[in-house]
Every structure is written in C-alpha cells, then in structure tokens.
C-alpha positions in Angstrom: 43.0 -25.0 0.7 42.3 -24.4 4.5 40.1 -25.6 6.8 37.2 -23.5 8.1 36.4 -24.0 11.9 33.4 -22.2 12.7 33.0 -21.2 16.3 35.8 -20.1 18.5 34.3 -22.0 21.9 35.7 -25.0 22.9 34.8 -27.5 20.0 36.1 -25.4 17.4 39.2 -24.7 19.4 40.1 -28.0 20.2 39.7 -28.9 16.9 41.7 -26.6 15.4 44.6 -26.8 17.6 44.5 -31.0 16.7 44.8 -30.2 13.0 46.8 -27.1 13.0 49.6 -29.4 15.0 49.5 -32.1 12.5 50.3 -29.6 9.9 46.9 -28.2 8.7 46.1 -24.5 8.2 42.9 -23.6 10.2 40.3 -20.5 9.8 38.4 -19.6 12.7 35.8 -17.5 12.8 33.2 -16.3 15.5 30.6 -13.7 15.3 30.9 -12.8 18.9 33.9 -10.7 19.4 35.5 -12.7 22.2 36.3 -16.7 22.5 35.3 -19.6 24.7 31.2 -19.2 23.6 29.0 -19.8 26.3 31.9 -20.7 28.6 33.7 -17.0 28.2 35.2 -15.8 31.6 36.1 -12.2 32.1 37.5 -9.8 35.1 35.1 -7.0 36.5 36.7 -4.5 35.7 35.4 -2.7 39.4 35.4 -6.1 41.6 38.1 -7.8 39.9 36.2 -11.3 40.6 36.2 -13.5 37.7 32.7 -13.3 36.0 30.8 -16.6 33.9 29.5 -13.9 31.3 27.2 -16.7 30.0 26.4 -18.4 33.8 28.1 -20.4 35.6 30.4 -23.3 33.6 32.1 -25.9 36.2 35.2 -28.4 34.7 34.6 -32.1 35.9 34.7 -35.3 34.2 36.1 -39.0 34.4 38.1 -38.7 31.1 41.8 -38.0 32.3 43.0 -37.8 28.5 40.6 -34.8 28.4 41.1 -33.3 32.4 45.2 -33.9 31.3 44.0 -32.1 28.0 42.6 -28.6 29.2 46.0 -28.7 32.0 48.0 -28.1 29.1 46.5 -24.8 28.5 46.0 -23.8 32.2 46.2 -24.2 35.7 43.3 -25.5 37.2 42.3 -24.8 40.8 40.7 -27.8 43.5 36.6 -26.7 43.0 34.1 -28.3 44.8 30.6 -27.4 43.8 28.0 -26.9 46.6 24.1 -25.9 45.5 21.6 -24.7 47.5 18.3 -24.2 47.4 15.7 -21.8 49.1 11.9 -23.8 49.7 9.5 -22.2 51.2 11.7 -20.4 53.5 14.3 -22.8 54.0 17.8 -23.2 52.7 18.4 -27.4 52.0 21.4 -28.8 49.8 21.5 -30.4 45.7 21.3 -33.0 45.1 18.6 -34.5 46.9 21.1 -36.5 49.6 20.4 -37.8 53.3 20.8 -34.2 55.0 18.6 -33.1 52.6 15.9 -35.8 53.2 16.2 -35.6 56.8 15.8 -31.9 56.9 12.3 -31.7 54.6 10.3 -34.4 56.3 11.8 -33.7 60.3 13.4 -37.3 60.3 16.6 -38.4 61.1 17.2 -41.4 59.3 20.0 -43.6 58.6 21.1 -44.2 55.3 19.0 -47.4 54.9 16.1 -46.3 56.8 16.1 -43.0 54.1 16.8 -45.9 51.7 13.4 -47.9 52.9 11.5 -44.5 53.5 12.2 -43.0 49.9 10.9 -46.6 48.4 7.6 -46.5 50.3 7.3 -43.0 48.8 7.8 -43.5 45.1 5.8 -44.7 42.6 6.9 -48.2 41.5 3.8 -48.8 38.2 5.6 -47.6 35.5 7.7 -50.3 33.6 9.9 -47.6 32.2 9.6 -43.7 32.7 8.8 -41.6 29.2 8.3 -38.2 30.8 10.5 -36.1 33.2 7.3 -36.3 35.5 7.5 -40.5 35.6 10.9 -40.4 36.4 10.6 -38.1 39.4 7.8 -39.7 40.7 9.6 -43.0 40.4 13.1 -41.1 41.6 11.6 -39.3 45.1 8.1 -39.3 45.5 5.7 -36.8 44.9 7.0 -34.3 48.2 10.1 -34.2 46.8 9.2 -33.6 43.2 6.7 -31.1 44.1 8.7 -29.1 46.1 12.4 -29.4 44.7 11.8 -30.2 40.6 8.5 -29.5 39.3 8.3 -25.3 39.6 12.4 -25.5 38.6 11.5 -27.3 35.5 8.8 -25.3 34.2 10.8 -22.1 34.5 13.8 -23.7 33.1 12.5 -25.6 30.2 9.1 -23.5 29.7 7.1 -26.7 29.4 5.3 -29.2 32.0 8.0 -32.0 33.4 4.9 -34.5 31.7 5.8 -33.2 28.3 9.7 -33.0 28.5 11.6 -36.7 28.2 12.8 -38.7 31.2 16.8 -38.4 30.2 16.9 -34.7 31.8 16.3 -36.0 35.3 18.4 -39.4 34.5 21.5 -36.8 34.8 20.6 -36.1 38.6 21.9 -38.2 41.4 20.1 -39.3 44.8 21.8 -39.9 47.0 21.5 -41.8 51.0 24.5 -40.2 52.3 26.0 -36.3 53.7 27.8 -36.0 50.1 26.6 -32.7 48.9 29.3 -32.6 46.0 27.2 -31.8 43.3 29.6 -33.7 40.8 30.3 -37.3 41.7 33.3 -37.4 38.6 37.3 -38.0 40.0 38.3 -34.9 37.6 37.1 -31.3 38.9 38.4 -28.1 38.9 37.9 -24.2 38.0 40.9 -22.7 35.8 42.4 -20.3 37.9 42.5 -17.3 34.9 39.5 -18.5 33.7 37.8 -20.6 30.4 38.9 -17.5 28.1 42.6 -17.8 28.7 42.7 -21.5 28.6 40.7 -21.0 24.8 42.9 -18.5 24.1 46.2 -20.9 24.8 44.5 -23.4 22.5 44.5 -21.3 19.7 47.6 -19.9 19.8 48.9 -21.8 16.5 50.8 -20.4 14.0 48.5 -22.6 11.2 45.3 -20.7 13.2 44.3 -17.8 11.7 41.0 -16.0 14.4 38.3 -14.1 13.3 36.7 -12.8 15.5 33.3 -10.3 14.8 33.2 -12.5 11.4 29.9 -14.8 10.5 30.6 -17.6 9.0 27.6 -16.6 6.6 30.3 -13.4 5.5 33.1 -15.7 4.2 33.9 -15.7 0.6 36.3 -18.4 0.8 36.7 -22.3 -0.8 37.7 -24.7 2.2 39.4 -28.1 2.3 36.6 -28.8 4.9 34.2 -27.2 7.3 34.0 -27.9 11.2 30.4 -26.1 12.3 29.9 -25.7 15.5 26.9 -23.1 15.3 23.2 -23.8 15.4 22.6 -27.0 13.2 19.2 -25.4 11.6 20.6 -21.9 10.7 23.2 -24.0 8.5 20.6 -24.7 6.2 19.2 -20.9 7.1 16.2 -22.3 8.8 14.3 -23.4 5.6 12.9 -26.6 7.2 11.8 -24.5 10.0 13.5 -23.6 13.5 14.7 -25.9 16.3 13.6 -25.3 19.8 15.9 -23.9 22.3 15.9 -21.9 25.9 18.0 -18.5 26.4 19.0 -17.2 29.7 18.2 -13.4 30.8 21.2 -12.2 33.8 19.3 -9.1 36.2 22.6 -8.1 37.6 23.1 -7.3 41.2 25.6 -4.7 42.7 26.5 -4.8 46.6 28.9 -5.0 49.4 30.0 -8.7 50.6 28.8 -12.1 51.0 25.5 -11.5 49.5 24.3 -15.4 49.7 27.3 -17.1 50.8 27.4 -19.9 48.1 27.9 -19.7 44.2 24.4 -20.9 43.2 21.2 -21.0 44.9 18.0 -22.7 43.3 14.7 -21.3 43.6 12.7 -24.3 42.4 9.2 -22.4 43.0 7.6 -21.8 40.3 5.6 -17.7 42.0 9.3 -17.2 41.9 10.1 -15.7 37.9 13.6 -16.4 38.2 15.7 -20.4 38.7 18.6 -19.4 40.3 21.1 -16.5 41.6 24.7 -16.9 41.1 27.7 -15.3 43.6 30.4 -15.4 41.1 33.0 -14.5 43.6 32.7 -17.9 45.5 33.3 -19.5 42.1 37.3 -18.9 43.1 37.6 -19.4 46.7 41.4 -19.4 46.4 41.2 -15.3 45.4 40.2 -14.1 49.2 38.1 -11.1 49.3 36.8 -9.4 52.5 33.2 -8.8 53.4 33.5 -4.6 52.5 34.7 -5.7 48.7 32.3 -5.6 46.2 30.4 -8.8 45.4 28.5 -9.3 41.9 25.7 -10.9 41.8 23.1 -12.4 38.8 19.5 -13.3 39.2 19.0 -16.5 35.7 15.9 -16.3 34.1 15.1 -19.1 31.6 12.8 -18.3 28.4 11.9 -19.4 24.9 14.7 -18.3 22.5 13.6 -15.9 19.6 16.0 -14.8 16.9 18.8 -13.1 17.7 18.6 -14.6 21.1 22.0 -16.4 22.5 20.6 -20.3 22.1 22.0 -22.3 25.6 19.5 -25.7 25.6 18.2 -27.5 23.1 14.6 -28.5 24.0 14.1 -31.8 22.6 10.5 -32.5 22.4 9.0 -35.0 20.4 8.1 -32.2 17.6 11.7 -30.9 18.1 12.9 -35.1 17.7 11.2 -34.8 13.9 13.0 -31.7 12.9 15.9 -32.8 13.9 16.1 -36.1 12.0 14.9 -34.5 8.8 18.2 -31.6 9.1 20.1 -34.6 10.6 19.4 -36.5 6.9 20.1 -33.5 5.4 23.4 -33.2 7.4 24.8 -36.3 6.4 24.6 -35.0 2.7 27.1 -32.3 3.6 30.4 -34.2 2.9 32.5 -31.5 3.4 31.0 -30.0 7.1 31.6 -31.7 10.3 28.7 -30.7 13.1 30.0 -30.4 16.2 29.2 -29.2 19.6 26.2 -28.4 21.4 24.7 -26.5 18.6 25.8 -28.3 15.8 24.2 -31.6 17.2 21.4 -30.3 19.2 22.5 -31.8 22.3 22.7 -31.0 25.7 26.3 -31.7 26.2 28.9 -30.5 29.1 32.2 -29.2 28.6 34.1 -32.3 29.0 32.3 -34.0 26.4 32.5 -31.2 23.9 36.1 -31.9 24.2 36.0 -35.8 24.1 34.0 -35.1 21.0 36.3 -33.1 19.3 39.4 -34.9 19.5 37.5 -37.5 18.4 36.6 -36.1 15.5 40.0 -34.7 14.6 41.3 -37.8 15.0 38.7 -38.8 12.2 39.0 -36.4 10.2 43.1 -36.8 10.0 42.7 -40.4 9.5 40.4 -40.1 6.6 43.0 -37.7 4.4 
C-alpha cells in the first residue's frame, strides 16, 4: 500500500517529496485544481506581474536547513518587506519603529529618549497580559494602540483585541531604531517564478502520483498511512461542531502605474471596511515595469468563514481552545493520519514553519517503519 498525502500546499509537498525519495509511493490529492494552497502564485495573464492569488505570502526565517531547502526547488530573489500604513491622513511605517514614533507624536527623539518616552506611556499593572488588549497597552500605550492596532484587529479577527489572546501581538516587534524591515530573520527572499513553481519542483517524483480537483472525501482507496493537511474538524465531518476561522474577500483593482508605491498598505481604522491594499507588482522589484504598464491591485477584506469559504486563520478563542482539545483527543486516536499544517493543527503558522514541521514529521514517520 501507498501513502495518502492530502493537500498539495507546502506541508503535503514537502512531505511527500521526503518519502517518495526514501523509496515510498505517495498519493496526493487536492480539491483545488492548482498547488501551493494559500501560497499559489500565478502570472496575469494582461500585466504579466506575478499575482499572490490568496494575498500576499513573503519567505523568511532563521532555519538555513529549511531557507537551503526551498533553494533546491527555485531561485529566490533578495526581498525586503516594507509596510505602510495610512492614519488619519498620514502615511507612517510597520512596525511601530523610531521614525514611526517620532512622526505620530511631533518628537524627534533619540533612541533612548523614544525608549524612556514609550515607558512613561504604557501601562506597567498587569503581571502578565491575557488579552491582545493588555499586551498592547503594556507594548505602546494607549495612542499607539488606538490608532495603529485596535480598528486593524477588529476587522481582521472580527472580535474586540480584549477577547482575542495576547500571543497575536507577542509576534510584532517594537522597535527604537530607523529599521523598517518588517522581518527581523537572516533568511528572506521572494522566489523569482513564484510559490507554484517551486511546489511544483517538489513534487516532481516519479513515486508522486497528483490529484488535483480530487477530495480526499472521493478516494476509494486503503493507505499505508494518511498525511492530512486539510481542516482538522472536517476530518471528523464536523460532528463535534465547527472550528472558528477568518476568510479573506480580494475587490480587485485595474489601473495604469504605481498606484500606491509599496506592496502593502494597512488601514488600521476601523470606518474603513477593508485592512489592507496590496500592489502585487512591487512584490518583484527585480521585473521593472514602467509607470504606463498595467498595475493590479487588491483591496483585503477579513470576515467570519462560513462553509464553503477558503479558511486562512484560525481564531483561537477560549471556546475555539475547548473544541479543539476534544478533536485534538480524538486525533490522537487516529493511528494511521498524521495532522499537519495550518489546518490540520489549527495554528497560525508561517511558511517556514510548515516546512520545518514537515520534515520533521517525515523524518518520524520513516524512523517509525
């Protein structure tokens, strides 16, 4: 018997390329009918910029077994990622860093004096944040909070920051220098034919067989053992009930060059229905286009999934937390599937990660035949 690995993103990919080279015939199988999930790339077929179908997905990370990993299966391209974001009229860099401070309160303070100003503003009671709200208050202050996270959070998770845990916030620097890099890690990049290809070159296995336009639900198959990398509740078709996640809505914006003049631009106000817009032809600066070329552009809008809606982040709240332990006991029972990924764990999880993950647990399962 074969192995089934179900999803053809990055998880299932990388796992299925570790096995099928040690000698294992692989199944893959995706109901979408194109690879690399949420991080599938495609050319416009009028602009000819490279479009992030699913938003934008950028490659960094400290691992160098996993950046020398994906640079097996493509070329990546120096990417440095700069966000902006428009308040109240005015355009100010992410993350929060010295320009940025100096800019919203009219100072020009040096990187200890922001230091010392930031303290006096932030509130020191709490012993150890629960809340998304406690750690920004503790984090920046209430200016800062108010104007840059608080209306950005509620569109994004569809919640009040008091209700959603402190971790989301924990992955957001501060900091008292001009670094506006929004990625601090040594490894970053964009692949220069984008995350399809790169998938693509992963699977290309003789042991792989791809399905695409298959559910995994449709197979009529016995497997040696199942890799799952879809939604960890529709495994056990829901019958515990459903686990909380946002989808993303893309208003699609046709016009003639630099429409913004950066790849993404927050919106954190909360009058404002949509998070972000995103100029996916400054997500390759290396491909040079002139200002009377076509430029594509997509306003994000963040909502409550509902079925048959693409899930992107798992909520997490504490009623979420209870589901998921009971599936997660439930899971454990499953001695012949693996769950992996974002969806298969319920975790909000970024690329480089995802592959950590699943070498990891190819190198498991190998090790236990």
């Amino acid at each position: 018997m074969r192995v089934c690995v179900v999803g053809a993103g990055f998880s299932g990919a990388v796992i299925a390329r570790e096995l099928a080279e040690s000698g294992t015939n692989c199944l893959v199988v995706d109901e979408r009918g194109h690879l690399a999930g949420n991080c599938h790339t495609e050319r416009d077929s009028d602009s000819g910029i490279m479009i992030h179908s699913y938003g934008p997905h950028i490659f960094h990370t400290a691992d160098q077994d996993v950046w020398e990993y994906v640079n097996r299966f493509g070329d990546f391209m120096p990417f440095r990622h700069q966000v902006k974001a428009t308040v109240n009229g005015k355009v100010y860099s992410l993350p929060i860093n010295l320009h940025t401070i100096n800019q919203f309160f009219g100072t020009c303070l040096s990187p200890q004096e922001a230091k010392d100003f930031i303290d006096q503003k932030v509130q020191r009671g709490m012993i150890e944040p629960k809340s998304f709200e406690d750690q920004a208050l503790r984090f920046v202050g209430k200016e800062i909070y108010e104007e840059f996270f608080r209306g950005y959070t509620i569109k994004q998770w569809g919640v009040q920051p008091k209700d959603l845990p402190a971790s989301i916030l924990k992955r957001l620097p501060l900091r008292f220098s001009y670094d506006d890099n929004y990625f601090d890690h040594p490894f970053q990049g964009m692949p220069k034919d984008g995350y399809t290809k790169i998938v693509k070159n992963i699977l290309q296995h003789e042991k792989i067989e791809l399905r695409l336009n298959c559910a995994f639900e449709e197979l009529d198959e016995e497997f040696e053992h199942i890799f799952y990398s879809g939604p960890l509740d529709r495994y056990f078709r829901y019958d515990l009930g459903r686990l909380t996640y946002r989808t993303l809505d893309f208003e699609e914006i046709r016009t003639v060059g630099d429409f913004q003049g950066v790849a993404v631009m927050n919106y954190p106000d909360d009058r404002i229905p949509f998070t972000r817009i995103t100029e996916h032809r400054h997500f390759a600066p290396w491909e040079e286009r002139s200002d009377k070329q076509l430029t594509v552009v997509y306003r994000e809008y963040s909502r409550e999934q509902k079925p048959g809606d693409i899930p992107y982040y798992p909520v997490r709240l504490l009623n979420d937390k209870k589901l998921l332990s009971r599936y997660q006991e439930r899971a454990k029972m499953e001695m012949s599937t693996t769950f992996v990924g974002r969806l298969g764990t319920y975790q909000y999880i970024d690329m480089d990660t995802t592959i950590g993950n699943s070498l990891e647990e190819s190198k498991n399962y190998l090790a236990r035949k």
